[in-house]
C-alpha positions as CSV (number, residue, x, y, z in Angstrom):
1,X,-8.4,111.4,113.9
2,X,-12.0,110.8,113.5
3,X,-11.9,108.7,110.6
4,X,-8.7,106.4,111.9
5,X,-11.5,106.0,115.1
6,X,-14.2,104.9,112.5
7,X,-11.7,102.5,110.7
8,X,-10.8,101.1,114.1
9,X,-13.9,100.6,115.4
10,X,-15.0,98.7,111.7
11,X,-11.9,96.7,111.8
12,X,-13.2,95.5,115.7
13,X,-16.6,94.9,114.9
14,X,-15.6,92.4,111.9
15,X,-13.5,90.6,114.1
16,X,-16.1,90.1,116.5
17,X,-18.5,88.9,113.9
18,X,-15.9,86.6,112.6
19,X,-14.9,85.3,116.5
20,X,-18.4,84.7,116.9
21,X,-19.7,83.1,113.5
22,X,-16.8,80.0,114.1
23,X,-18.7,78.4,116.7
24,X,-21.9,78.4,115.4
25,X,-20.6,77.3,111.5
26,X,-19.0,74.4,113.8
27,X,-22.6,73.8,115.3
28,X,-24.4,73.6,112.1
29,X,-22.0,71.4,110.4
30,X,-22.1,69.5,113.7
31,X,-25.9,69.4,113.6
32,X,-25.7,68.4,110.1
33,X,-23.8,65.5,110.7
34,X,-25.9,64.2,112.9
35,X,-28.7,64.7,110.9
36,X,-27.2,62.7,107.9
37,X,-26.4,59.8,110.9
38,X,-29.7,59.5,111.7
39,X,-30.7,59.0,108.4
40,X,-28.4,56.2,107.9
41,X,-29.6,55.0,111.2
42,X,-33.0,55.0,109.8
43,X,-31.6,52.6,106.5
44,X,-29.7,50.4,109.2
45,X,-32.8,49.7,111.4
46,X,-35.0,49.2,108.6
47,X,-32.9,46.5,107.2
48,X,-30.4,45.4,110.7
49,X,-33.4,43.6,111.5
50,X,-33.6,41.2,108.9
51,X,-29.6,41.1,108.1
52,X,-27.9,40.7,111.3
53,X,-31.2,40.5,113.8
54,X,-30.8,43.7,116.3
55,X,-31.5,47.6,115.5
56,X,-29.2,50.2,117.2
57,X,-31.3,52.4,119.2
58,X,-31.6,56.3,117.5
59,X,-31.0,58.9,119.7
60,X,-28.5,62.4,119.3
61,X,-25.7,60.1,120.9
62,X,-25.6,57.3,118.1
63,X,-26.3,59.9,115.3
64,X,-23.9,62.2,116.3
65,X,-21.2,59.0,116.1
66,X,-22.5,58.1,112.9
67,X,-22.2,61.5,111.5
68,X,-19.2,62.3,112.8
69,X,-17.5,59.4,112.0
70,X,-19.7,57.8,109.1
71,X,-19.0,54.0,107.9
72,X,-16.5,53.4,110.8
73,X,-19.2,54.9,113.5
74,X,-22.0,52.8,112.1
75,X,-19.9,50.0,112.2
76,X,-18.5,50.6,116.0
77,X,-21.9,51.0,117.1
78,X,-22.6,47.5,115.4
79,X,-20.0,46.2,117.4
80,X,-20.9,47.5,120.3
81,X,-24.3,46.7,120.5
82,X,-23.3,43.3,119.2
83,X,-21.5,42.6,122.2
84,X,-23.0,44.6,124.8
């Protein structure tokens, strides 16, 4: 009886681990996302300026779009701030 206690209790404890480990792999790859958006942020405003004549401001917001998103955010966000 022990021992199916034991096995119960290890079985519980790697589902916990598991339940809570999903949220924060979905944060890091979140995090990393935005991460690799800010970098092409960066390349943007470096050379928006001279190509089309505006930069997009960098903050989490606007690298969080990029990253999630990629070519199509970076190009929404060019939009946007073309218009507004």
């Amino acid at each position: 009886m022990e021992i199916l206690g034991a096995v119960g209790g290890v079985i519980a404890l790697i589902i916990i681990i598991r339940l809570l480990l999903c949220p924060i792999k979905l944060l890091f790859k979140l995090l990393i996302n935005a991460a690799v958006g800010l970098v092409i942020l960066f390349i943007f405003n470096h050379f928006g300026l001279m190509l089309v004549g505006f930069t997009i401001p960098i903050n989490f917001v606007t690298a969080a779009i990029v990253g999630i998103l990629g070519i199509p955010g970076i190009l929404g966000l060019i939009a946007y701030f073309m218009f507004f």
